[in-house]
C-alpha positions in Angstrom: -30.4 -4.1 4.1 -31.9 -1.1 1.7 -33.3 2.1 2.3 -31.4 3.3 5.1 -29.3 6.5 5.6 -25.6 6.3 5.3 -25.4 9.5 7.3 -26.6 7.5 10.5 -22.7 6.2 10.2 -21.0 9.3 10.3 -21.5 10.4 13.9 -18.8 8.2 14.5 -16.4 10.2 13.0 -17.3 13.1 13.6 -14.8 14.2 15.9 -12.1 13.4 13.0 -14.2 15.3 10.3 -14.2 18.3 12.3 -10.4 18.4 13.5 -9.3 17.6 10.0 -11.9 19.2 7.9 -10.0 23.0 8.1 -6.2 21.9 8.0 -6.5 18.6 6.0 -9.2 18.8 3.5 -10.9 22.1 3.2 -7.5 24.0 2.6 -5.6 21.1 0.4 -4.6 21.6 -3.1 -2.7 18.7 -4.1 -0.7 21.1 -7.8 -1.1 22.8 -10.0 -3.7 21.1 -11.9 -6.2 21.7 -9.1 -5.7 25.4 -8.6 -7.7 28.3 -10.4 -10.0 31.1 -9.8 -13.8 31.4 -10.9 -15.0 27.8 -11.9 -11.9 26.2 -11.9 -11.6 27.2 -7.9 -14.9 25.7 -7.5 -14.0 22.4 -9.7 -10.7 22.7 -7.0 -12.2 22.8 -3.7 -14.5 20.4 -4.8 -12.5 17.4 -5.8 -8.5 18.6 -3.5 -10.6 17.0 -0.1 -11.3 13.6 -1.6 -7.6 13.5 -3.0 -6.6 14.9 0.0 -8.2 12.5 2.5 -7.2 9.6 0.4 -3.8 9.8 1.4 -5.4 9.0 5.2 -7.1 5.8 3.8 -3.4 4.5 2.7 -2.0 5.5 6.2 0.8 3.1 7.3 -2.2 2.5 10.5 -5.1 2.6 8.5 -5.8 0.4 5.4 -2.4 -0.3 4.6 -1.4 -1.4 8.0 -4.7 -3.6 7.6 -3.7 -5.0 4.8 -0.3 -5.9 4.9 -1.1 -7.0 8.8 -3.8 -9.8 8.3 -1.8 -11.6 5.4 1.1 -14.0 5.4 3.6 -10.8 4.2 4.0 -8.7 7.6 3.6 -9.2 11.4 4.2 -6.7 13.8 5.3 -8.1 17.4 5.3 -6.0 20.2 8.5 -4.4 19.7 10.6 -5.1 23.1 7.8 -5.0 25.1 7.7 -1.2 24.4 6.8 -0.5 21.2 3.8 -0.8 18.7 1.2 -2.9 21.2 -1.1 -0.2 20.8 -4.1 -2.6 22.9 -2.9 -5.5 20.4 -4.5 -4.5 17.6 -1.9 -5.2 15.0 -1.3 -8.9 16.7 -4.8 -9.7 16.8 -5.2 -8.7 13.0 -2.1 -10.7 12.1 -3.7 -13.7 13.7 -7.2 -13.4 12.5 -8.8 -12.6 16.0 -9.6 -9.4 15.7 -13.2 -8.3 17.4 -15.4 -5.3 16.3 -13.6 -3.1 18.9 -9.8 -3.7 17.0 -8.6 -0.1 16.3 -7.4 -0.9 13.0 -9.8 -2.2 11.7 -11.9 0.8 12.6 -9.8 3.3 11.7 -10.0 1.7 8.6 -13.4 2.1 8.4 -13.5 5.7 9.8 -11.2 6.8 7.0 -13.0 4.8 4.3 -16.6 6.1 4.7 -15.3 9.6 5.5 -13.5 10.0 2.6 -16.7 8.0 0.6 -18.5 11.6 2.3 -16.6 13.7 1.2 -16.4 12.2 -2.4 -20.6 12.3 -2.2 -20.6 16.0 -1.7 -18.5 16.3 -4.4 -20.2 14.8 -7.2 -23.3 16.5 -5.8 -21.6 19.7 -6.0 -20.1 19.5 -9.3 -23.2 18.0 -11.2 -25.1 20.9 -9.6 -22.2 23.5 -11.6 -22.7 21.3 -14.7 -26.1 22.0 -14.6 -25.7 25.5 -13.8 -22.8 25.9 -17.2 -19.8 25.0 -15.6 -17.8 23.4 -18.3 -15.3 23.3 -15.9 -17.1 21.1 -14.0 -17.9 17.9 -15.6 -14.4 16.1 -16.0 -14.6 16.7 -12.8 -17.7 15.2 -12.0 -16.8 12.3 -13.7 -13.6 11.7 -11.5 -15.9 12.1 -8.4 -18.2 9.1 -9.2 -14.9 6.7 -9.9 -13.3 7.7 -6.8 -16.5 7.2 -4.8 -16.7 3.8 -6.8 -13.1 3.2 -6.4 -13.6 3.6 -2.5 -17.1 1.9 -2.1 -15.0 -1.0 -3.4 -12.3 -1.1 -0.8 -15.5 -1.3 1.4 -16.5 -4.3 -0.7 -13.0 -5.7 -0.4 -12.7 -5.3 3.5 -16.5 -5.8 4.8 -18.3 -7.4 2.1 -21.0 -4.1 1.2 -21.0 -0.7 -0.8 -22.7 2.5 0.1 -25.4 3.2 -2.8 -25.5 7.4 -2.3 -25.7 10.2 -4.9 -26.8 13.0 -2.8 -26.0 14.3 0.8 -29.8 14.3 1.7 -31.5 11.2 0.1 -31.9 7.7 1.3 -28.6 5.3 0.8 -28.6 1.3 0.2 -26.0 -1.0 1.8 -25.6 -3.3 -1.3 -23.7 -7.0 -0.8 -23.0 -9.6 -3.4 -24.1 -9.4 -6.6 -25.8 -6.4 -6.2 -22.7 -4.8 -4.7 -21.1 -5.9 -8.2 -23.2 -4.4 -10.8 -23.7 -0.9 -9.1 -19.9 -0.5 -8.9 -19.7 -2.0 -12.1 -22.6 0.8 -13.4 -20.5 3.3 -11.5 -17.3 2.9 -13.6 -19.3 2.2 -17.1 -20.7 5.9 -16.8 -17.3 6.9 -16.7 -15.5 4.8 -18.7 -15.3 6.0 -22.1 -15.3 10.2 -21.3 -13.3 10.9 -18.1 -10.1 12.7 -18.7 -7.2 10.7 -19.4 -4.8 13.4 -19.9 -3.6 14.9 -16.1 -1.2 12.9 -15.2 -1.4 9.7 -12.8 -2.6 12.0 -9.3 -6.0 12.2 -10.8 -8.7 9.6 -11.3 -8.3 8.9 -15.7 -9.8 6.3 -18.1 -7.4 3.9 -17.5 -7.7 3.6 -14.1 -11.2 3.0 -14.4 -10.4 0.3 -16.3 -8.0 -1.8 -14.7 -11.0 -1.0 -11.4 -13.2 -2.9 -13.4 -10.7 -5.7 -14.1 -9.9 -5.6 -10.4 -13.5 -5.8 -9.9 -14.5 -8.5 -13.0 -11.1 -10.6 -11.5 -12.8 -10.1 -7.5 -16.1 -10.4 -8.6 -16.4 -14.3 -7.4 -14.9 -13.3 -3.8 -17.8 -10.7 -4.1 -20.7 -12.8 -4.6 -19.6 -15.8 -2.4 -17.1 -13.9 0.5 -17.1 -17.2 2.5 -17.7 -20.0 -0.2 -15.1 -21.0 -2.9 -14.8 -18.7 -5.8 -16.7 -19.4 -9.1 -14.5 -18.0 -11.7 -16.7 -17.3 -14.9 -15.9 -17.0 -17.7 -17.4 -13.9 -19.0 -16.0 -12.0 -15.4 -12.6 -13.5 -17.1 -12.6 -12.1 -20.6 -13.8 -8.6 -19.3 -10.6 -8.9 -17.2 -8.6 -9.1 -20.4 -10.6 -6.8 -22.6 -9.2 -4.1 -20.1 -5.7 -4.9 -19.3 -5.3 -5.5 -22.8 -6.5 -2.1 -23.5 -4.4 -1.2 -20.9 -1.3 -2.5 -22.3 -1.6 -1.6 -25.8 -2.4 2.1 -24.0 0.6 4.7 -23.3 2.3 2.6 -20.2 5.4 1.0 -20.3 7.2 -1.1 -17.6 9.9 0.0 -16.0 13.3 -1.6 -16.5 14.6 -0.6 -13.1 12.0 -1.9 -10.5 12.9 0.2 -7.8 12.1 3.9 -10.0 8.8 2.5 -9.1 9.1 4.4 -6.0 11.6 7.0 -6.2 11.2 10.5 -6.3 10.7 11.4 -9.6 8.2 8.8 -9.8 5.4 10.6 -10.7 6.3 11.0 -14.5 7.4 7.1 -14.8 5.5 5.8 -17.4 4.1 2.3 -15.6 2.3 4.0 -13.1 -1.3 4.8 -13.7 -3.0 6.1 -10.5 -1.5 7.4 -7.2 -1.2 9.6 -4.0 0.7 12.9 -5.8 2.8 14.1 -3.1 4.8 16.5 -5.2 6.1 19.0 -2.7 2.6 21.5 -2.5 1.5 20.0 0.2 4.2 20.3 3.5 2.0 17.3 5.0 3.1 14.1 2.7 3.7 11.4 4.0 7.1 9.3 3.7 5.5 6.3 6.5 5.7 3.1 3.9 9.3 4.2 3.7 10.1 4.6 7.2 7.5 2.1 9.1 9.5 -0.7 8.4 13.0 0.4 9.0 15.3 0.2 12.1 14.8 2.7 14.5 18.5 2.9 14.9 18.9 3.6 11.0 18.9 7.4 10.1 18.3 7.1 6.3 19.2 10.4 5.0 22.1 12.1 7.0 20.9 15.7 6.0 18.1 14.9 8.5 19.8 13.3 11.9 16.9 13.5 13.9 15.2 11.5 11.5 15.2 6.9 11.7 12.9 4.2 11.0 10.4 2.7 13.5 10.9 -0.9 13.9 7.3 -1.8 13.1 6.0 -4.3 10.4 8.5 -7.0 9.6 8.8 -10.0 6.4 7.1 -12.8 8.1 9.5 -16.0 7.6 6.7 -17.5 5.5 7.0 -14.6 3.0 10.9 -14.6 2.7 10.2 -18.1 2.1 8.9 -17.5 -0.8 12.0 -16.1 -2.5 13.9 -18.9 -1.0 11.8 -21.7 -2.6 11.6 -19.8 -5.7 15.6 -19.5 -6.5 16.9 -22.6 -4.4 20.5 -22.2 -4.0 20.8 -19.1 -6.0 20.3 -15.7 -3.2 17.4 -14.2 -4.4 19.4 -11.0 -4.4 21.7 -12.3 -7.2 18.4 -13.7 -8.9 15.6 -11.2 -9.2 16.1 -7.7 -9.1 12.7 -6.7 -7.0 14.3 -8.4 -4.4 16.8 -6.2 -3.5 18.8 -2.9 -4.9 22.4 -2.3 -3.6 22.8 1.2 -2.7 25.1 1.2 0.2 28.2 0.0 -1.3 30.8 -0.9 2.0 34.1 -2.0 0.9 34.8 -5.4 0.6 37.9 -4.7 3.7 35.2 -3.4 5.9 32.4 -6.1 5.1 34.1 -8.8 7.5 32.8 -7.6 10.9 34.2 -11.0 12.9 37.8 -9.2 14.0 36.2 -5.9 15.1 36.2 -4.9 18.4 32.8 -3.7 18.5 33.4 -1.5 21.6 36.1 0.4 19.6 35.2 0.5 16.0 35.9 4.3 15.8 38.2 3.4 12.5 35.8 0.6 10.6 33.9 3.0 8.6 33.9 4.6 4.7 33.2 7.7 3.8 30.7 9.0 0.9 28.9 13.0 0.3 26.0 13.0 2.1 23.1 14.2 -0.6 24.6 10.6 -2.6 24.0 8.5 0.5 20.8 6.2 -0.3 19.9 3.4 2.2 19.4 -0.4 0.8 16.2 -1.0 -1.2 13.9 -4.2 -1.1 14.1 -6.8 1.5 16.5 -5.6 4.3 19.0 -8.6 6.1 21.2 -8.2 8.4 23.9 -6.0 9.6 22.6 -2.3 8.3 25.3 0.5 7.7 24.3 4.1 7.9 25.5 7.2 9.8 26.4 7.8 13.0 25.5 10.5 15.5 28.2 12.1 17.7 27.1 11.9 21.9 26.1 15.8 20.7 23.5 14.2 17.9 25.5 15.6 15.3 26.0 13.6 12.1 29.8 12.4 12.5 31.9 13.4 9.3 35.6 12.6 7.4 37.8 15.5 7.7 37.0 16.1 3.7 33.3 16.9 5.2 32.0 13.3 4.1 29.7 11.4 6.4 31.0 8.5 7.8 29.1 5.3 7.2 29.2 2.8 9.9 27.3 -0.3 10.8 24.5 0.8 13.0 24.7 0.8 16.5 22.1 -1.2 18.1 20.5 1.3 20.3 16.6 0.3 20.7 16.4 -3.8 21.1 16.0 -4.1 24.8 17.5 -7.8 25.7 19.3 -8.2 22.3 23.3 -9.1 23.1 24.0 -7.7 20.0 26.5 -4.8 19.1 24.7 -3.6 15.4 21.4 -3.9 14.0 21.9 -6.7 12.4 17.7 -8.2 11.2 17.3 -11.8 11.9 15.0 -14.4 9.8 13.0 -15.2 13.2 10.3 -12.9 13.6 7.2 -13.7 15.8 5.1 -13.2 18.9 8.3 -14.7 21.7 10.5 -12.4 23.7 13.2 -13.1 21.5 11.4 -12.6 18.4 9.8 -9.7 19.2 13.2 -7.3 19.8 13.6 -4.5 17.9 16.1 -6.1 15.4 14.0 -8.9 14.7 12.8 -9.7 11.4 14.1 -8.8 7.4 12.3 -4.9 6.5 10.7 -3.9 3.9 12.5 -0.8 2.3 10.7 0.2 -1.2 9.9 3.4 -1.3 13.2 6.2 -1.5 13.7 8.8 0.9 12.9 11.8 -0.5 15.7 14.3 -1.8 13.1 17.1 -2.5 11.0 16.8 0.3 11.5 19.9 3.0 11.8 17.1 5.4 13.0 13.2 3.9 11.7 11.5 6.9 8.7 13.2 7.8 7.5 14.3 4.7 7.7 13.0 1.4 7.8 14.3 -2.3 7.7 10.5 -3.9 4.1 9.2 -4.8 2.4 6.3 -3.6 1.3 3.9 -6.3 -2.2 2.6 -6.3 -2.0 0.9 -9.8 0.3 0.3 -12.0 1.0 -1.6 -14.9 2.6 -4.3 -13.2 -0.4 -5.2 -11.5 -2.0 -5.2 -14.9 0.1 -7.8 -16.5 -1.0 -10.0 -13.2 -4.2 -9.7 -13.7 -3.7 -10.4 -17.4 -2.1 -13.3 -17.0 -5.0 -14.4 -13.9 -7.3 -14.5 -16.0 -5.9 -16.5 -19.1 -4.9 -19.2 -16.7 -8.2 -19.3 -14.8 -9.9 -19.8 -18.3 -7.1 -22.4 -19.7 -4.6 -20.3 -21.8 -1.8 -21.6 -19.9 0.9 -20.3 -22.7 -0.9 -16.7 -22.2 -0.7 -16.3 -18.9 3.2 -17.7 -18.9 4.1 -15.0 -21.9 2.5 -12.0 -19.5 4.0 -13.0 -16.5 7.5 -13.4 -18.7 6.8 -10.1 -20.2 6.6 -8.9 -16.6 9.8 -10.8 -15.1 12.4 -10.3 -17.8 11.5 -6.3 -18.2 13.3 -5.6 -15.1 16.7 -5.7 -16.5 18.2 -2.2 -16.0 20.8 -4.6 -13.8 21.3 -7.5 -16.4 22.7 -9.6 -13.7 19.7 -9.6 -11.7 17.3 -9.6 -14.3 14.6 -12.5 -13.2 14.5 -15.5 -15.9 12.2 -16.4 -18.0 9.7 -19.4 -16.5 9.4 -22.4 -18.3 5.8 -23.2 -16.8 3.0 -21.6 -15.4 0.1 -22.6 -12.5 -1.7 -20.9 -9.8 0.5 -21.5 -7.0 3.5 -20.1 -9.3 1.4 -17.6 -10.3 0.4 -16.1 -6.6 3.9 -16.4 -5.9 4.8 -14.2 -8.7 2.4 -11.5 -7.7 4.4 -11.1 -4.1 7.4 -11.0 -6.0 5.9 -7.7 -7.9 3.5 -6.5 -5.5 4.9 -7.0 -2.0 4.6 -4.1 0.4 1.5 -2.6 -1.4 -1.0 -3.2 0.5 -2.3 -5.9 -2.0 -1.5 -9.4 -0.5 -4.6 -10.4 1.7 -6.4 -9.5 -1.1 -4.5 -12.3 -3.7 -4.7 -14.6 -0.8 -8.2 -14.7 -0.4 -8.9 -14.8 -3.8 -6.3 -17.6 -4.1 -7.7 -19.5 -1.9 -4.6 -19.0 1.0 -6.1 -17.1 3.7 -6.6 -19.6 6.3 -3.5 -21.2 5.6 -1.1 -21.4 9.1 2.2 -19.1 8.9 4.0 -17.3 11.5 1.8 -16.7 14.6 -1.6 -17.5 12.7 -2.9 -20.4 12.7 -7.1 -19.4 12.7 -8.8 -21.1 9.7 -12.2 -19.5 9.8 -13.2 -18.5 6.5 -15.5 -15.8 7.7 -12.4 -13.8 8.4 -11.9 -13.3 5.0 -14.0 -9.9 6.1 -13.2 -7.8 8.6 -15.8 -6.9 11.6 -17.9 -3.7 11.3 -16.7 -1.6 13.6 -18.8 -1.6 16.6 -19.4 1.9 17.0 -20.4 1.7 13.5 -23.6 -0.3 14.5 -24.1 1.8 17.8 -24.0 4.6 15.7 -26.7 3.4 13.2 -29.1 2.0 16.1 -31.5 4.0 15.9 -32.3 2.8 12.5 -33.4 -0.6 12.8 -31.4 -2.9 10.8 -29.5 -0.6 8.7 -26.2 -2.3 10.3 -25.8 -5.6 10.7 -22.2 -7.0 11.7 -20.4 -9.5 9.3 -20.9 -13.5 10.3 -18.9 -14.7 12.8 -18.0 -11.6 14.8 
């Protein structure tokens, strides 16, 4: 429906926008690239919000909760019968039943358009100092209209329509289908070929423009036909490869150790291309992918004590089976080094646990400094080690001043006759498989060392693209358009460059096909936020796995938010709610 105001939409946030508007945005300056005085201060309150209220879009309970929730990678059962119902939004998401009321689906949405605002105001702001001389201004300006492309096209992704809006005060366009397509695709072309390319991966640049477009050339048959199956052309296809191509002849490189990915220094490795900077400015960053998953018994860095995980989002069984099927007798630990990353080396005398006494273990730990303790990375299993608290909550220590490392007391899983956290396969919606030990974690992002809190707070970057993702969709499109050997030398390029641990470097495929090839991208892209989006596309969505066994393709969107469409009633027809909600 055209010719209707987006503004009519934003009433329903407006109690957020004006709580987080003078803390949040207004005040935000993300380094020292956005600082300045006289035009640069203007290019830098402009453009910190946007950047700033990003980081709430990729909220563990906003779009990446959404996300990770509705596919086959992560369920979240309601944790002991205490923990994480929150009026069962997350197990209605997981199971495709979600309504127009479900919370995370509209805080999603909230978040989205909000930051979509703010990015508006912007680019109106900044071409208005172009105009006025502001040299200052227009690299700027050009970063504005991809982020508010970039956004409008996770409201594509999740609702099927984009927000057509260039000034605060003029008329807007909800766009769907094809016409969705080419304005985002117009959006990105303006920008394309003169936005900056040289501040670093916290700022919109050229090359994240272009692997948009390749995500959006690669979508663009979900786009047009959200509920029929996908018509791959071939022209969408070879505009896919003209930009990761031009991607990966570019200045990226893969990294050889998977896991640095996500570390703390990530911000200067040299695969990733676009993310959340959270370089210790900001006292607000966010460490929740690292901790969302994690035991709440597990306290991952002992220079914080009060500090755990939150037993929320586990591997579905369906996911880890993935790995399983993949390597067959071989652990997937031994076999592919995104699996897992031993940091927590016990002792081979301690790693039996079948002859302890578990109600006096007081001896049956190792010691290690505490600034070199690291928690397991990848996909966690069974028994965790980690510190201990004392009954006075203080960190327990060797006599040399070490910490002790223990397995971890089971504290949290109400029912569970079990001594340690120790994360079972079975995850799902029963009393057993909803205890707090339940389910393998996800543990990929590091807690930070340079953070003023590790737990809380975090100085490590979330990463929105990166070349990994490129070689994927590389390797996509070849095989969609027949270059079978293509697609298998990206996707070998891809397995075989994590080798900075020989022995779990992954090996080299000897064939390629769609169903390998959607495996592959959870092997590189798990926890994310990017795997409802392959399944759809792949044509898995309404597949049965653990606790899900709805099959209605018009779930491949998500409702409008109700309150959306109260909100906009009193234009006629400006909102209409997605088919069959």
């Amino acid at each position: 429906m055209k010719n209707k105001r987006l503004n009519t939409l934003l009433p329903i946030v407006a109690f957020l926008f004006a709580f987080l508007s003078c803390t949040t945005l207004d005040e935000e300056v993300l380094d020292e690239s956005l600082t300045g005085t006289g035009q640069a201060e203007v290019v830098s309150g402009s453009i910190a919000p946007v950047y700033g209220l990003l980081r709430q879009v990729w909220m563990h309970t906003v779009n990446f909760g959404l996300q990770e929730v509705a596919s086959d990678e992560g369920i979240l059962p309601y944790r002991g019968g205490t923990d994480w119902f929150d009026g069962g939004k997350f197990i209605a998401v997981h199971q495709h039943l979600m309504t127009p009321t479900n919370g995370l689906v509209g805080d999603a949405w909230n978040y989205i358009t909000m930051t979509l605002s703010r990015a508006v105001l912007a680019e109106e702001r900044l071409r208005l100092e172009v105009d006025m001389g502001n040299t200052a201004a227009q690299d700027a300006l050009y970063e504005m209209t991809a982020m508010k492309a970039y956004l409008n096209m996770l409201a594509l992704d999740n609702w099927g329509l984009v927000f057509k809006k260039d000034n605060s005060d003029e008329i807007s366009e909800i766009l769907r289908g094809q016409e969705a397509i080419e304005y985002l695709e117009g959006e990105f072309l303006s920008v394309v070929d003169v936005i900056n390319s040289d501040k670093g991966p916290g700022r919109m640049n050229k090359y994240a423009v272009e692997a948009l477009l390749a995500r959006l050339y690669l979508n663009a048959a979900v786009y047009r036909d959200p509920y029929g199956t996908p018509d791959f052309r071939t022209e969408d296809m070879d505009k896919v490869i003209q930009y990761t191509s031009d991607i990966i002849e570019g200045p990226y490189s893969l990294s050889p150790e998977y896991f640095e990915l996500f570390n703390d220094d990530n911000n200067t490795n040299p695969e990733i291309i676009f993310s959340l900077d959270q370089r210790g400015v900001l006292q607000t960053e966010h460490s929740r992918w690292a901790y969302w998953s994690i035991s709440g018994d597990q306290i991952p860095r002992p220079e914080f004590p009060s500090t755990r995980g939150t037993d929320a989002v586990a591997a579905t069984p369906d996911f880890y089976q993935t790995w399983v099927d993949a390597y067959g007798d071989v652990d997937p630990a031994e076999a592919d080094a995104r699996f897992f990353q031993e940091n927590t080396i016990i002792p081979e005398e301690l790693k039996d646990l079948t002859g302890v006494n578990p109600t006096n273990d007081a001896d049956h730990y190792y010691c290690v400094e505490a600034t070199e303790f690291e928690i397991n990375r990848g996909i966690l299993r069974n028994v965790i080690w980690g510190p201990r608290k004392d009954e006075s909550g203080n960190i327990m220590t060797c006599e040399d001043g070490k910490v002790r490392i223990y397995p971890v007391i089971n504290r949290r899983s109400s029912g569970a006759d079990i001594r340690y956290v120790d994360h079972t396969l079975k995850v799902d919606f029963s009393n057993e498989g909803s205890l707090h030990n339940a389910g393998y974690r996800f543990s990929k992002y590091q807690f930070s060392h340079t953070a003023n809190n590790c737990c809380s707070n975090s100085s490590v970057d979330l990463v929105l693209i990166r070349l990994g993702e490129i070689y994927l969709m590389r390797a996509e499109a070849k095989l969609r358009k027949g270059d079978n050997a293509g697609a298998l030398a990206d996707i070998n390029a891809l397995r075989t460059s994590r080798n900075a641990r020989p022995a779990q470097t992954p090996a080299a495929l000897e064939a390629i096909d769609l169903d390998i090839l959607f495996r592959e991208s959870g092997f590189e892209l798990y926890w994310e936020g990017f795997r409802r989006n392959y399944q759809i596309r792949f044509g898995k969505y309404e597949d049965s796995w653990t606790e899900k066994t709805d099959a209605d393709v018009k779930k491949r969107l998500f409702p409008i938010p109700q309150r959306a469409i109260d909100g906009a009633s009193s234009e006629a027809g400006f909102l209409t709610q997605n088919q069959g909600y």
